[in-house]
C-alpha positions in Angstrom: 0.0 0.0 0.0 1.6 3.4 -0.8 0.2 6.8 -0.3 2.0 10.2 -2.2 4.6 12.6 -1.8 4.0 15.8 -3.1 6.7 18.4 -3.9 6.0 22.6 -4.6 5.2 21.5 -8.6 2.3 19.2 -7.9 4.1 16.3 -8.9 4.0 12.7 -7.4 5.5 10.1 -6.5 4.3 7.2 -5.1 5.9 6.0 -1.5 5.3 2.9 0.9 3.1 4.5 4.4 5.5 3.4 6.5 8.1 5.5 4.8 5.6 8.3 4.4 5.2 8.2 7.8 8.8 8.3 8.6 9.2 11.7 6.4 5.9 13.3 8.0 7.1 13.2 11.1 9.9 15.3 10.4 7.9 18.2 9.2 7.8 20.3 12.0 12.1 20.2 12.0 11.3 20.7 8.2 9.2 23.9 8.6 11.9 25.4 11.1 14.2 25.3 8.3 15.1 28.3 6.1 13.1 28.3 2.6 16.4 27.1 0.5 17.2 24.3 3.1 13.3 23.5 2.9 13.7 22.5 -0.7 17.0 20.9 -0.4 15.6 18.9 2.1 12.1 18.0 -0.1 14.5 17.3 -3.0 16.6 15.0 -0.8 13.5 13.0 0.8 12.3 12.6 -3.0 15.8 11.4 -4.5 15.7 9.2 -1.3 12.1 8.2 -1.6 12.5 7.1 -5.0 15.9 5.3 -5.0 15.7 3.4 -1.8 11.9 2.9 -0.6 12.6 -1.2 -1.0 15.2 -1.0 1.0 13.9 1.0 3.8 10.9 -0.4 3.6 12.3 -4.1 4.2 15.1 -2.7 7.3 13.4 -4.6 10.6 15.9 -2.5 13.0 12.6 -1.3 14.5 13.5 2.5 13.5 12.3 3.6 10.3 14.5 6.9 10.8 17.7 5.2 11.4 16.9 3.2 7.6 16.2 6.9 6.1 19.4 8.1 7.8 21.7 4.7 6.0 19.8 5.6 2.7 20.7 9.4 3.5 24.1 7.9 4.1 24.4 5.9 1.0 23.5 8.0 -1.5 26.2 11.0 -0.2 28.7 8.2 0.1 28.1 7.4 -4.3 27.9 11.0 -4.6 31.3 11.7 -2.9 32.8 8.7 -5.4 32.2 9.9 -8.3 33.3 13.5 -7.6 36.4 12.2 -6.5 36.7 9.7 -9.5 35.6 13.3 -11.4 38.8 15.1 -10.2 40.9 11.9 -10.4 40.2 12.0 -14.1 40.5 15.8 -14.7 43.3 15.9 -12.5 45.3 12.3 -14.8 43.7 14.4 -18.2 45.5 18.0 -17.3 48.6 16.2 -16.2 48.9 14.3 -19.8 48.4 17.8 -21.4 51.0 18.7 -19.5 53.4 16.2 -20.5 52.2 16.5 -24.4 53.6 20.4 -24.0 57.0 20.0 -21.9 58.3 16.4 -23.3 
């Protein structure tokens, strides 16, 4: 059984309860936040909703937030990679430039 997150747009996205719950009852840390860390946050829940709802939703610590938190976690952790495999490639392409110039 799912129920919907909505974002600012009116868009949708379909989300398990248990998860749903989990996210509502962050709101009112949500609504202390400043408008631009609002929709980063929003933005965040939806990337997280999307890409790991299975995985939360089967997590039997007994904490849904602690789940959220790995996923959270997880998906910084993949983000972090590939920026550093990012540099580690511009970094090894502007040292072979280098080397083409001075031989």
């Amino acid at each position: 059984m799912s129920s919907r997150l909505f974002d600012d747009s009116g868009n949708t996205e379909a989300i398990s309860i248990r998860l749903r719950r989990e996210i509502d009852s962050w709101r009112p840390f949500v609504e202390a936040l400043r408008q631009d860390d609002r929709e980063v946050f929003r933005d965040m829940m939806n990337e997280i909703s999307s890409g790991y709802m299975e995985a939360i939703d089967k997590a039997e610590r007994g904490y849904d937030t602690e789940a959220l938190m790995m996923s959270i976690l997880l998906k910084q952790q993949k983000t972090i990679n590939w920026l550093a495999n990012l540099a580690r490639h511009l970094q090894e392409e502007n040292e072979n430039k280098n080397k083409k110039k001075n031989p």
